[in-house]
C-alpha positions as CSV (number, residue, x, y, z in Angstrom):
1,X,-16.4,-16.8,-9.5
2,X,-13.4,-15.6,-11.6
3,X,-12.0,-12.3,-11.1
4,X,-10.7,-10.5,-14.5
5,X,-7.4,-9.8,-15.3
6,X,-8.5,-6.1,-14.6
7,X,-9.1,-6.2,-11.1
8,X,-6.4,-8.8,-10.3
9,X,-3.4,-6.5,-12.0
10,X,-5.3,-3.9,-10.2
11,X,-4.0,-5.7,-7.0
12,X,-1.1,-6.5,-8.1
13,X,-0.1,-2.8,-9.0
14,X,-1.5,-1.7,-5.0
15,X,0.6,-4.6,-4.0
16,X,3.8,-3.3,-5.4
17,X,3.3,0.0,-4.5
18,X,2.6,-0.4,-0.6
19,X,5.5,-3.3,-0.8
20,X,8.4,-1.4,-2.5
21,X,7.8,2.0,-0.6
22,X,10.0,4.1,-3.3
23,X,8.6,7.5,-3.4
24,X,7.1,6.9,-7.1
25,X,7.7,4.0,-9.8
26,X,6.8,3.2,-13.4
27,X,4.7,1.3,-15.0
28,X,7.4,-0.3,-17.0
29,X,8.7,-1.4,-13.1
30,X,5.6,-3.0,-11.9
31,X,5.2,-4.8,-15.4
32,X,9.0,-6.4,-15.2
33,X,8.2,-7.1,-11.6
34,X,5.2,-9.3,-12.5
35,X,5.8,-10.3,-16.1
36,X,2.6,-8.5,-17.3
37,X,1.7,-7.0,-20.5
38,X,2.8,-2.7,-20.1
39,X,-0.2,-1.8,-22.5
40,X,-2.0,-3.9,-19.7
41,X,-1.1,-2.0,-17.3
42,X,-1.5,1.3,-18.7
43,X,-5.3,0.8,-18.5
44,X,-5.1,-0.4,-15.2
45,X,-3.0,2.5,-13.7
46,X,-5.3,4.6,-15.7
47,X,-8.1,3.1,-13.7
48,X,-6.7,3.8,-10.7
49,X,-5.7,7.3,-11.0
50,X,-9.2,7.7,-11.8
51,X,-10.8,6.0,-8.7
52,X,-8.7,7.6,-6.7
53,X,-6.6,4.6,-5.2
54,X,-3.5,6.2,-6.8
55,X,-1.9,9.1,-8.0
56,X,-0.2,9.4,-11.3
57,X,2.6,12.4,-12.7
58,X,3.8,12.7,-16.1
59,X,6.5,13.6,-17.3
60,X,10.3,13.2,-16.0
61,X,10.6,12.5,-12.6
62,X,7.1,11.1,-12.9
63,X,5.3,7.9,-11.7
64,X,3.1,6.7,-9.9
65,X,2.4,6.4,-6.2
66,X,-0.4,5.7,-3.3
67,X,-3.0,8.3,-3.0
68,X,-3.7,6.5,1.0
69,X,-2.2,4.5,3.5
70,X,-2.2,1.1,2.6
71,X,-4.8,0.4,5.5
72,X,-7.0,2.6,4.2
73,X,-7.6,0.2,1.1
74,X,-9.7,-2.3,1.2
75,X,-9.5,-5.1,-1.1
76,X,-13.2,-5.2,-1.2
77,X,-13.5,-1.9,-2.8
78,X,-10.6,-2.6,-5.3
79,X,-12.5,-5.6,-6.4
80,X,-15.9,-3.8,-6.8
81,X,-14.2,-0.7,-8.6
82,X,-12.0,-2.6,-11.1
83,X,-14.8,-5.7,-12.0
84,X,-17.2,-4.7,-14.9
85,X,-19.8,-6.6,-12.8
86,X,-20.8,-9.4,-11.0
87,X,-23.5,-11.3,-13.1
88,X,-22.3,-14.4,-12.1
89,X,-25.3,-16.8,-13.9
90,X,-27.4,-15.1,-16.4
91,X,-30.5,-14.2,-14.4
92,X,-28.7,-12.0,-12.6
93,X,-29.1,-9.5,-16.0
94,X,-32.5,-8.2,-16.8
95,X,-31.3,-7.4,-20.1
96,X,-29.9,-10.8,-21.2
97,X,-32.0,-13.5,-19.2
98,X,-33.6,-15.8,-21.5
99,X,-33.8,-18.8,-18.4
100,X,-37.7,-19.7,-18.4
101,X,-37.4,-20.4,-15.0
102,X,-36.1,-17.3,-13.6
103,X,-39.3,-16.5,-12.1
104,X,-39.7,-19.8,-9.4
105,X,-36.1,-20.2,-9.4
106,X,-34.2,-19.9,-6.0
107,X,-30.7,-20.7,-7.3
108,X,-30.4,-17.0,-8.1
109,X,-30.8,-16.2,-4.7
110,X,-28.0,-18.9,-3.0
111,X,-25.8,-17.2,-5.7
112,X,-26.1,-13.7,-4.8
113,X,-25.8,-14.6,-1.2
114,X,-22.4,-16.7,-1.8
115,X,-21.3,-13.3,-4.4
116,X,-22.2,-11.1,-1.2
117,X,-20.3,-13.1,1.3
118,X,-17.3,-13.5,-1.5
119,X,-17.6,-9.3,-1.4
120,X,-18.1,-9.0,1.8
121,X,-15.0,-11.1,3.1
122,X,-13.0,-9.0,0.9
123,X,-14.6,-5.7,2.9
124,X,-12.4,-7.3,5.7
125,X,-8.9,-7.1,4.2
126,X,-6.4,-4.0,3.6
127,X,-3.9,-3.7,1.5
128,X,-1.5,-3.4,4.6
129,X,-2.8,-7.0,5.4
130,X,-2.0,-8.4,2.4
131,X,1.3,-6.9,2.4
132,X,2.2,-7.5,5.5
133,X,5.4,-9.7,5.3
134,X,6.5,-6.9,3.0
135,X,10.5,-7.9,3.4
136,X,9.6,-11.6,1.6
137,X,7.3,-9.3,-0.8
138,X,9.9,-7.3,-1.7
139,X,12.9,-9.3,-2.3
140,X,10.7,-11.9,-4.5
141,X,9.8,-8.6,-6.7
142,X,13.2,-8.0,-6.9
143,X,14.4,-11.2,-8.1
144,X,11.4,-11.4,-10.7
145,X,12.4,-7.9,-12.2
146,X,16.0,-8.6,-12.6
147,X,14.8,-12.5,-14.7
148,X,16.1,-14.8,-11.7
C-alpha cells in the first residue's frame, strides 16, 4: 500500500506545524522547509483548513496554524481524511471490478484485513508522538530551509 503524495504532505505540513511552534507560518515556509511544490501545498493546506486539522488567515499577518493539540491528532485520521480511498486491488470497487473470480475469491478478504490493521496502527499514533524529538525536528527544518 502506497500513500499519495496528498496525505503524505498532509503530514508533513502537521509535522512542521507542531515542530516549529511559531504562532503562524506560511505555506511558502513549510514548502522551502521540505523542498515541495507551493502549488502543492496550497491544495493540501486547503484540505486541511477544511477538515478541520488546521486553521488558515489571509491576508497580512496571516498563516496558518494548529486548530488542536498535537495529541489530539491522530495519524490515523489524517491518513483516512487526506487518501481518496483505499481500493487497494480492484475487487475492492463495485464499480470497476471486472476479476471473474471475485465471487469465491478469499484474497480480497486477507487484504482488507492487512488495509484495516495498516489503518488501525495508525489510530495508535499522534502527531505529538511523531514529533516527539522536536529539538532534532527542528533544527534539520532549519538547515533544509536555509539550502544547507
Amino acid at each position: 500500500m502506497q500513500l499519495s503524495y496528498h496525505a503524505d504532505y498532509a503530514c508533513r505540513v502537521l509535522i512542521y506545524l507542531a515542530t516549529m511552534k511559531a504562532d503562524r507560518c506560511s505555506i511558502q515556509t513549510i514548502s522551502d522547509a521540505f523542498k515541495i511544490s507551493e502549488n502543492h501545498l496550497v491544495k493540501v493546506v486547503h484540505k486541511l483548513g477544511k477538515l478541520g486539522f488546521i486553521i488558515t488567515v489571509r491576508g497580512n499577518g496571516g498563516g496558518i496554524y494548529l486548530k488542536t493539540k498535537p495529541s489530539e491528532i491522530t495519524i490515523g485520521d489524517v491518513i483516512r481524511s487526506m487518501e481518496q480511498n483505499f481500493d487497494v486491488v480492484e475487487c475492492f470497487s463495485q464499480s470497476n471490478n471486472t476479476c471473474p473470480i471475485t465471487p469465491v475469491c478469499r484474497l480480497k478478504s486477507a487484504i482488507a484485513t492487512a488495509r484495516d490493521a495498516f489503518l488501525s496502527s495508525l489510530d495508535q499514533v499522534t502527531l505529538a508522538e511523531v514529533t516527539g524529538n522536536r529539538k532534532a525536528l527542528g533544527r534539520i527544518m532549519e538547515l533544509s530551509k536555509a539550502g544547507a
